[in-house]
PQR file with spaces between the fields and no chain letter, atoms N, CA, C, O and H, PARSE charges and radii, in Angstrom:
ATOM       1  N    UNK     1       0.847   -1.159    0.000 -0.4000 1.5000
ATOM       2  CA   UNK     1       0.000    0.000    0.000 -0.0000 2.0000
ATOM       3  C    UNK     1       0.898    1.229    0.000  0.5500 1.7000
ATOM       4  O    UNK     1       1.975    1.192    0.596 -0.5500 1.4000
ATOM       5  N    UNK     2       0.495    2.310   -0.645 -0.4000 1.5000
ATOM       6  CA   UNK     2       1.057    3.455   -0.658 -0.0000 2.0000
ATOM       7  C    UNK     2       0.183    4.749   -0.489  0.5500 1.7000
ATOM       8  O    UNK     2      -0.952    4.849   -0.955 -0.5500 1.4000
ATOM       9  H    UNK     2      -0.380    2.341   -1.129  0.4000 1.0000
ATOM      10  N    UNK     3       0.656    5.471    0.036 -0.4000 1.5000
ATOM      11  CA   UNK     3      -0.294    6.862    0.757 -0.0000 2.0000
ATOM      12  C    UNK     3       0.233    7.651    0.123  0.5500 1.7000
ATOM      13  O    UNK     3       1.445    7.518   -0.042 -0.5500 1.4000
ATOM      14  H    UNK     3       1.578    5.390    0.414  0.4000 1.0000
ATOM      15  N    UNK     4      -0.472    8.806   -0.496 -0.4000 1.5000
ATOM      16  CA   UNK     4       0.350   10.273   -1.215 -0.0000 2.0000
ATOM      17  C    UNK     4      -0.451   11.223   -1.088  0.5500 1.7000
ATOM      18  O    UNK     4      -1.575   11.183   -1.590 -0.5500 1.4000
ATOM      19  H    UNK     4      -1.457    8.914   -0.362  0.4000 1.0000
ATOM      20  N    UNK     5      -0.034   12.174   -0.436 -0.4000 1.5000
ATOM      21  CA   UNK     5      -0.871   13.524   -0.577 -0.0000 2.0000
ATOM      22  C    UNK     5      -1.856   13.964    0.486  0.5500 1.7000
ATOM      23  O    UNK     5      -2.815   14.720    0.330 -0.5500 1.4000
ATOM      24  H    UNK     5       0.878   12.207   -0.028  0.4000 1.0000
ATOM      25  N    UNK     6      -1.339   13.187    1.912 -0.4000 1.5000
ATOM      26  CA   UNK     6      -2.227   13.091    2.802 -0.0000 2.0000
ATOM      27  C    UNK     6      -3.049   14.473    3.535  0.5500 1.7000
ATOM      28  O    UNK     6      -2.283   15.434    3.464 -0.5500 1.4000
ATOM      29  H    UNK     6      -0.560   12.573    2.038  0.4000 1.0000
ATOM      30  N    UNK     7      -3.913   14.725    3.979 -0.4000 1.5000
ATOM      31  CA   UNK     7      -4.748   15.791    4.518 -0.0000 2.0000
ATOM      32  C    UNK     7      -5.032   15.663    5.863  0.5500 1.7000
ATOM      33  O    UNK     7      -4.987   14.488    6.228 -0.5500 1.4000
ATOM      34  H    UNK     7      -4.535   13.944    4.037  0.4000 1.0000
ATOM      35  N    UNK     8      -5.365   16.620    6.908 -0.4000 1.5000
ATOM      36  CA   UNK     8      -5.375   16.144    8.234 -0.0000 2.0000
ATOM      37  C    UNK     8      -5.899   17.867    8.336  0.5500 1.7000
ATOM      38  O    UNK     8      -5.325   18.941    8.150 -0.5500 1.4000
ATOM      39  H    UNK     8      -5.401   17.575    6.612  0.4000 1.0000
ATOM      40  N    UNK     9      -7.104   17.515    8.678 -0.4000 1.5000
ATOM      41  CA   UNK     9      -7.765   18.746    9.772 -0.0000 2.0000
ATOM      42  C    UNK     9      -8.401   17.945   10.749  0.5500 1.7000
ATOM      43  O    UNK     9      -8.839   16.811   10.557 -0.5500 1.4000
ATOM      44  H    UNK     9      -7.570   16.643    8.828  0.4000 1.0000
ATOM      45  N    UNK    10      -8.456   19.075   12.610 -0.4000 1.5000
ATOM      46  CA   UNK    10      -9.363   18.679   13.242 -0.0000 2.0000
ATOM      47  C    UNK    10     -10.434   19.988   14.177  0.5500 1.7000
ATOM      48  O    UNK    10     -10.601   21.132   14.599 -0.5500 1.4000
ATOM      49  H    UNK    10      -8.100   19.997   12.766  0.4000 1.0000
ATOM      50  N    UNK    11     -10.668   19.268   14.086 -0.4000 1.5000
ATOM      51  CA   UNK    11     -11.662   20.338   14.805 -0.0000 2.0000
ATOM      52  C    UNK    11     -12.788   19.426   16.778  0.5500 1.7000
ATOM      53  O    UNK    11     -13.755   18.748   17.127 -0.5500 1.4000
ATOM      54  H    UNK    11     -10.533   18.338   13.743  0.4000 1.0000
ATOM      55  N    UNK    12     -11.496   20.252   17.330 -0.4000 1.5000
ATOM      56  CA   UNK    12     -12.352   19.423   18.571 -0.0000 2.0000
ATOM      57  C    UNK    12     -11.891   17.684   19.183  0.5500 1.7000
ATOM      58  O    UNK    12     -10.794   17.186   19.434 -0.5500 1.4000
ATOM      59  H    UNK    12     -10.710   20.802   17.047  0.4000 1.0000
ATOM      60  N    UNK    13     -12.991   17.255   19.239 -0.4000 1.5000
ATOM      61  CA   UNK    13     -13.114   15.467   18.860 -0.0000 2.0000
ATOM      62  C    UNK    13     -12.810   14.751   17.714  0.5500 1.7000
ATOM      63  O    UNK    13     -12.600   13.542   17.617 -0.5500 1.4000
ATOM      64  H    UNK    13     -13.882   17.659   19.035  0.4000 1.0000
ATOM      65  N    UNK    14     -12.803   15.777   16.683 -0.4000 1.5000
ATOM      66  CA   UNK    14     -13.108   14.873   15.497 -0.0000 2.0000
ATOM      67  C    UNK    14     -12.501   15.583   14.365  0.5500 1.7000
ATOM      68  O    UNK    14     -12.754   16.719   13.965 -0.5500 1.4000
ATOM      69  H    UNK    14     -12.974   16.759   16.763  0.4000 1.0000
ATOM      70  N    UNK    15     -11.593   14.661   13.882 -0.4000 1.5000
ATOM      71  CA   UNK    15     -10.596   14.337   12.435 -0.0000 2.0000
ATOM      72  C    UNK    15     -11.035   14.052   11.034  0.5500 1.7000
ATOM      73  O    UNK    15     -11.716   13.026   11.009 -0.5500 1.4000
ATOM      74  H    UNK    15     -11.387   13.738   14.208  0.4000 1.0000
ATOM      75  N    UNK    16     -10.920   14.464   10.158 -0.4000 1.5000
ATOM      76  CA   UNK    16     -10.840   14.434    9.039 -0.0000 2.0000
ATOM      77  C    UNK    16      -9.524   14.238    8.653  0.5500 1.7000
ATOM      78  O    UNK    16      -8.625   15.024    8.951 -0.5500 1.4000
ATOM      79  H    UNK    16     -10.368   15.297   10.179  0.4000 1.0000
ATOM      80  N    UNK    17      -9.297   12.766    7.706 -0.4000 1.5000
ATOM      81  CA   UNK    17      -8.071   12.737    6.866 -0.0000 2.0000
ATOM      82  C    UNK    17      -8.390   12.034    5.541  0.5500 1.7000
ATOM      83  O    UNK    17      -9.125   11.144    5.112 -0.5500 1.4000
ATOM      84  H    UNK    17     -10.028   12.128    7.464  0.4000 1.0000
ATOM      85  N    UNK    18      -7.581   12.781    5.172 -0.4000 1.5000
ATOM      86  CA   UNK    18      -7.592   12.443    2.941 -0.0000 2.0000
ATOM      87  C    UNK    18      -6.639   12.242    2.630  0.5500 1.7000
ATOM      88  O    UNK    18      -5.623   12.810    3.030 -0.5500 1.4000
ATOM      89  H    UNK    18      -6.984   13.504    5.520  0.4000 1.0000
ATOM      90  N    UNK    19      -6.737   11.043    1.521 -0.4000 1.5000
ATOM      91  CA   UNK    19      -5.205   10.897    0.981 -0.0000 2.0000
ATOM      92  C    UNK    19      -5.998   10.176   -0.357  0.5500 1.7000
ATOM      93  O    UNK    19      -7.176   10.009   -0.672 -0.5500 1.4000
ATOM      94  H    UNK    19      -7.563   10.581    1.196  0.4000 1.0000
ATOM      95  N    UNK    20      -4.617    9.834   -0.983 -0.4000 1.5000
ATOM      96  CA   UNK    20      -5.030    9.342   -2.658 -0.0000 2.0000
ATOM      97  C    UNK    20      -4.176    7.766   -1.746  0.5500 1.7000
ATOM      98  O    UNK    20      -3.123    7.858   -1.115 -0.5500 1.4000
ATOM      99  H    UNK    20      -3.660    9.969   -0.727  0.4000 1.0000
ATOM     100  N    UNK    21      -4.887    6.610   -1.907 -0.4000 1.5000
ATOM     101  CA   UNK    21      -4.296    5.281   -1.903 -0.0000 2.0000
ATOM     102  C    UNK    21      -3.839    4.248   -2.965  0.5500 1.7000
ATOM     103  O    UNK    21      -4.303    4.445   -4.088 -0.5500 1.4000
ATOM     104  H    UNK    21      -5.743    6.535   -2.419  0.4000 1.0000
ATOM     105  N    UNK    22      -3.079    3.265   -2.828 -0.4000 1.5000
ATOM     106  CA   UNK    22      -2.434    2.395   -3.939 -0.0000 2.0000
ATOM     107  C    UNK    22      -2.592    1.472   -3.160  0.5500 1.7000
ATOM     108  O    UNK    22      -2.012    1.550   -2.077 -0.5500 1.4000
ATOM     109  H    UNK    22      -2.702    3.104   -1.915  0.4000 1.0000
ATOM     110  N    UNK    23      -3.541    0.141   -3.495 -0.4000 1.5000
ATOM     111  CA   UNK    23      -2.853   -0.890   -2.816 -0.0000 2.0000
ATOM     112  C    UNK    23      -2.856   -1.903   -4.098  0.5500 1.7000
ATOM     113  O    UNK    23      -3.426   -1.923   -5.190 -0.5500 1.4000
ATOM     114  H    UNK    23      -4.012    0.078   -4.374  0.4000 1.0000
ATOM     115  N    UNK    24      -2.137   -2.545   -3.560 -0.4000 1.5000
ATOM     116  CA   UNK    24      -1.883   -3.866   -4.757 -0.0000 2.0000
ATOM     117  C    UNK    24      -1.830   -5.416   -3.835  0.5500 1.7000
ATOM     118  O    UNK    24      -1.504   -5.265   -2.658 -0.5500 1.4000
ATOM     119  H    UNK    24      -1.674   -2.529   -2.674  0.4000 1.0000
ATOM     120  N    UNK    25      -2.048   -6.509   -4.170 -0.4000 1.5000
ATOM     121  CA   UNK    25      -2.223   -7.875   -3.938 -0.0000 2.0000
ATOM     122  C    UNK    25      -2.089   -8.910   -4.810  0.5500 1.7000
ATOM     123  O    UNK    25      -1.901   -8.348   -5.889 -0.5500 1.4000
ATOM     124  H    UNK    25      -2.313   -6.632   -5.126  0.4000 1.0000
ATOM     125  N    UNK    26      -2.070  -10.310   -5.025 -0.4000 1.5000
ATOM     126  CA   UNK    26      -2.086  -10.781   -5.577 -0.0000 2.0000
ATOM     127  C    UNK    26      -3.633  -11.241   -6.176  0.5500 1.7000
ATOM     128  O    UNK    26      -3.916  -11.885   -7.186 -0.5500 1.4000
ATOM     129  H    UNK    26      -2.222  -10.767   -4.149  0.4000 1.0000
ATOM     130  N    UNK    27      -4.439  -10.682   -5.206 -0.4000 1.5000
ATOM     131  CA   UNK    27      -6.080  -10.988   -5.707 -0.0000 2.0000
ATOM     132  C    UNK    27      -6.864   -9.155   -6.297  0.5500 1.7000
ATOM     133  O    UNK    27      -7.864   -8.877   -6.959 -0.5500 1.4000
ATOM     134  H    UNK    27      -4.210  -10.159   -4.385  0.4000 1.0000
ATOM     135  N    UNK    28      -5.856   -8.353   -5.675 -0.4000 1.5000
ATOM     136  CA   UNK    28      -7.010   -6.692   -5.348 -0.0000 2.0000
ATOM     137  C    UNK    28      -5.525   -5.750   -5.779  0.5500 1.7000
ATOM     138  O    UNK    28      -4.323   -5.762   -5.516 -0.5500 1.4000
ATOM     139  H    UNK    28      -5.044   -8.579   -5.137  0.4000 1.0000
ATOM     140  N    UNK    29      -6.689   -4.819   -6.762 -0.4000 1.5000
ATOM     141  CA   UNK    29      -5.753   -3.327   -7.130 -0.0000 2.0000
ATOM     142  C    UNK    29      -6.795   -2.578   -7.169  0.5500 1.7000
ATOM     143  O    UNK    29      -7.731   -2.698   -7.959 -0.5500 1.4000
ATOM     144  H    UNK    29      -7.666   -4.809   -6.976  0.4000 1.0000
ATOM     145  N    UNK    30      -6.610   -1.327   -5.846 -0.4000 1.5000
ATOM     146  CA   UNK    30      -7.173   -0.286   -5.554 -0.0000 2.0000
ATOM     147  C    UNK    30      -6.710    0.842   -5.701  0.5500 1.7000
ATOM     148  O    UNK    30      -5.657    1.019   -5.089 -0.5500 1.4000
ATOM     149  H    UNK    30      -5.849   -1.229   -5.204  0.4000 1.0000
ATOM     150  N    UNK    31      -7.189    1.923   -6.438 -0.4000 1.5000
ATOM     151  CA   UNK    31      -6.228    3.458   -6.443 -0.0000 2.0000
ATOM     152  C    UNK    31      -7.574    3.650   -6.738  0.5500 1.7000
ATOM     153  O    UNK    31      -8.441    3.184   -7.477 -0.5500 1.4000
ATOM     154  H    UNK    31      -8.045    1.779   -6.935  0.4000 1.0000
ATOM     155  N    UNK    32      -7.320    5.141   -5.263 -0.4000 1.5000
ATOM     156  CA   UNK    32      -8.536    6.457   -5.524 -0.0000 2.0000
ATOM     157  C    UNK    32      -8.400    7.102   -4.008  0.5500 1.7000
ATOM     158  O    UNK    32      -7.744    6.657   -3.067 -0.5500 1.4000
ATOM     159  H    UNK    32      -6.615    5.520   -4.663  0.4000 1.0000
ATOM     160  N    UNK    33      -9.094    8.102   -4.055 -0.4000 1.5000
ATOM     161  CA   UNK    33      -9.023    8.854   -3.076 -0.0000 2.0000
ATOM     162  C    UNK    33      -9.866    8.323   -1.266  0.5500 1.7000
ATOM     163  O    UNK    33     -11.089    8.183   -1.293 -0.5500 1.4000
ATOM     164  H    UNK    33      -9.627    8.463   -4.820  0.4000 1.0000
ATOM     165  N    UNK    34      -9.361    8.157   -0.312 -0.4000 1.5000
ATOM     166  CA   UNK    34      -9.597    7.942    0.973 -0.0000 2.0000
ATOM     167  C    UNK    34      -9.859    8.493    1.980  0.5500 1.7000
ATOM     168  O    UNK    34      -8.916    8.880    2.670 -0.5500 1.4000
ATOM     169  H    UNK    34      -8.367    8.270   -0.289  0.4000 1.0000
ATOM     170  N    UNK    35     -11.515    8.776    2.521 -0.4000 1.5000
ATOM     171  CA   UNK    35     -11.670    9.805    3.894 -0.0000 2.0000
ATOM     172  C    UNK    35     -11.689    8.991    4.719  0.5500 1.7000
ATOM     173  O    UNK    35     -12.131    7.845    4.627 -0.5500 1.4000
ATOM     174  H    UNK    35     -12.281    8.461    1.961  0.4000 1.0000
ATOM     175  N    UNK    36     -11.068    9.657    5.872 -0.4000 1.5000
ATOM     176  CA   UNK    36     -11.418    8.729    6.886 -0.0000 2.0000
ATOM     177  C    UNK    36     -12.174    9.578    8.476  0.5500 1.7000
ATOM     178  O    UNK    36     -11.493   10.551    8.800 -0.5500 1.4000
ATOM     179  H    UNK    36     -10.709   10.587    5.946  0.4000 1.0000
ATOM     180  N    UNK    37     -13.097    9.392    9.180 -0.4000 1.5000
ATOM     181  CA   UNK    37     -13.877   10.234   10.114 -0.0000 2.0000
ATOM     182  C    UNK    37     -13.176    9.636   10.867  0.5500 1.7000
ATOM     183  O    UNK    37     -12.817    8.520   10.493 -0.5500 1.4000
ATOM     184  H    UNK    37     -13.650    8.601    8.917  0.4000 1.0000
ATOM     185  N    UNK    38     -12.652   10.191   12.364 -0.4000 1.5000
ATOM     186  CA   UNK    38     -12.080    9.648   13.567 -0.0000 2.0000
ATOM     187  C    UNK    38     -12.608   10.629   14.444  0.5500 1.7000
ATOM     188  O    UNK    38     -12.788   11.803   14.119 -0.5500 1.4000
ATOM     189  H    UNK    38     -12.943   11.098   12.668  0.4000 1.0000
ATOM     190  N    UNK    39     -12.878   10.102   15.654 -0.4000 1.5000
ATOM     191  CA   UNK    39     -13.585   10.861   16.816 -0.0000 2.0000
ATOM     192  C    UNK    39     -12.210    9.938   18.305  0.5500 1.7000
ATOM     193  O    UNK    39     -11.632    8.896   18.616 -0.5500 1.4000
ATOM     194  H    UNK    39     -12.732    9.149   15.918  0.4000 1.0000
ATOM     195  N    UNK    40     -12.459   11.481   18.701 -0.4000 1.5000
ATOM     196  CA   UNK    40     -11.342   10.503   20.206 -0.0000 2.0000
ATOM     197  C    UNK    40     -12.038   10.445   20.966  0.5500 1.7000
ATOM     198  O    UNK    40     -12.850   11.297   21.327 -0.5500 1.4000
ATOM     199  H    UNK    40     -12.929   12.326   18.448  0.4000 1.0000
ATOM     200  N    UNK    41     -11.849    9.420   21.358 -0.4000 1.5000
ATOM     201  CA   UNK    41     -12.558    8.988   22.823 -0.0000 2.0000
ATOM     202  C    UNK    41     -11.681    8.496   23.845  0.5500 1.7000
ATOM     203  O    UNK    41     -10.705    8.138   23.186 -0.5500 1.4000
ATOM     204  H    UNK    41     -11.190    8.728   21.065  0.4000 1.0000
ATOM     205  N    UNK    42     -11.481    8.310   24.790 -0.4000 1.5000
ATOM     206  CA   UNK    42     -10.750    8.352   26.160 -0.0000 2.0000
ATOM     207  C    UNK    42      -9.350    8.536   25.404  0.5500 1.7000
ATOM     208  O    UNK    42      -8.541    7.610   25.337 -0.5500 1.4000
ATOM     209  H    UNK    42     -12.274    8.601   25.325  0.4000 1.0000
ATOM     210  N    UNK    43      -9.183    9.452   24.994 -0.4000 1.5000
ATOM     211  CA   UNK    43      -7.540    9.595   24.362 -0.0000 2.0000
ATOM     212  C    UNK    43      -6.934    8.729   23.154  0.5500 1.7000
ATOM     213  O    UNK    43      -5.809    8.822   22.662 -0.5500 1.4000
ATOM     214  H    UNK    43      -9.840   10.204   25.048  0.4000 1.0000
ATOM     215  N    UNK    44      -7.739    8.061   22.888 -0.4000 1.5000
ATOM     216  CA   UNK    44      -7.700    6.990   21.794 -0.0000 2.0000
ATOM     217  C    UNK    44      -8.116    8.084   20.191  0.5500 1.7000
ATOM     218  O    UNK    44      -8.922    8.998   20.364 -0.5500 1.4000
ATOM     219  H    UNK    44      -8.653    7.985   23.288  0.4000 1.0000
ATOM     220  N    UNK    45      -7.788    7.973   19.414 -0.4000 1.5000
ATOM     221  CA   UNK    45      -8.611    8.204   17.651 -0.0000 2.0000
ATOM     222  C    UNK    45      -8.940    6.956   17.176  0.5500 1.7000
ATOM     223  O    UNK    45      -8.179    6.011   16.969 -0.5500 1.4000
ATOM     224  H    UNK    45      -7.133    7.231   19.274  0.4000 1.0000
ATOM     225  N    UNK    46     -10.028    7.016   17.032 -0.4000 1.5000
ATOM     226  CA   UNK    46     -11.068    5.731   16.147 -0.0000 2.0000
ATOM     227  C    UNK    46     -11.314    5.939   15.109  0.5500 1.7000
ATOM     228  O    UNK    46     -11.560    7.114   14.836 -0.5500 1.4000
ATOM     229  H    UNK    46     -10.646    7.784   17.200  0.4000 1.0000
ATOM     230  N    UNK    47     -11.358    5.151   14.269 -0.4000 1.5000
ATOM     231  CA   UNK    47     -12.124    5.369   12.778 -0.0000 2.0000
ATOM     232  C    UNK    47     -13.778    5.239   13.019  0.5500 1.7000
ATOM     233  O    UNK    47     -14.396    4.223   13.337 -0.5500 1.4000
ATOM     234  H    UNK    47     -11.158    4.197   14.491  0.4000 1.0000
ATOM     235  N    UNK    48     -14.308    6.601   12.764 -0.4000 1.5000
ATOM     236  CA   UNK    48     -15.636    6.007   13.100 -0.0000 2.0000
ATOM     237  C    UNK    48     -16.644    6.175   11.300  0.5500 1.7000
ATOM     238  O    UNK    48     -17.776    5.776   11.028 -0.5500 1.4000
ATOM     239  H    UNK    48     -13.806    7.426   12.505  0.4000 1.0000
ATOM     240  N    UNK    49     -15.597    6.933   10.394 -0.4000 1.5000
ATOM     241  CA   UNK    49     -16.141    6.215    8.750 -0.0000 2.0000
ATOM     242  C    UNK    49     -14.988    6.487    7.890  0.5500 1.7000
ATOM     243  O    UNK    49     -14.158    7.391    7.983 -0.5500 1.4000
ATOM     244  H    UNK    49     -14.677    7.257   10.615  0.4000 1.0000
ATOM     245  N    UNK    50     -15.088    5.548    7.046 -0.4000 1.5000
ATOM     246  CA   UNK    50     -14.538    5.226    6.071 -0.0000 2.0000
ATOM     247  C    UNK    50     -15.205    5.288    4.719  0.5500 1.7000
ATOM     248  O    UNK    50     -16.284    4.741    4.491 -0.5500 1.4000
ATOM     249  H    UNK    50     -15.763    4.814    6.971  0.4000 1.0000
ATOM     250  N    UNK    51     -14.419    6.075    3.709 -0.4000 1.5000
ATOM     251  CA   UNK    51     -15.357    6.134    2.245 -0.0000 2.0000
ATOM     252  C    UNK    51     -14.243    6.533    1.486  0.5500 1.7000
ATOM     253  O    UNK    51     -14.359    6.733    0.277 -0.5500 1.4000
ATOM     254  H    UNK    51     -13.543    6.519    3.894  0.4000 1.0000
């Protein structure tokens, strides 16, 4: 997998990050762009969506 161009705002609890992804496998080839929602909770960041 490869990450390029990553993005990172937060505001508060809760994260927003973007990036363009590459992954490759011997079964799966994925390239396109990646949000990911994270909220902290007891000091932890969670993914709470993915799209």
């Amino acid at each position: 997998m490869k990450i390029e161009a990553p993005e990172i705002s937060v505001d508060g609890n809760i994260a927003t990050a973007r990036f363009r992804q590459n992954y490759r496998s011997n079964r799966l080839t994925e390239n396109g762009i990646k949000t990911l929602t994270l909220v902290k909770t007891n000091q932890k960041w969670l993914i709470q969506q993915e799209r």
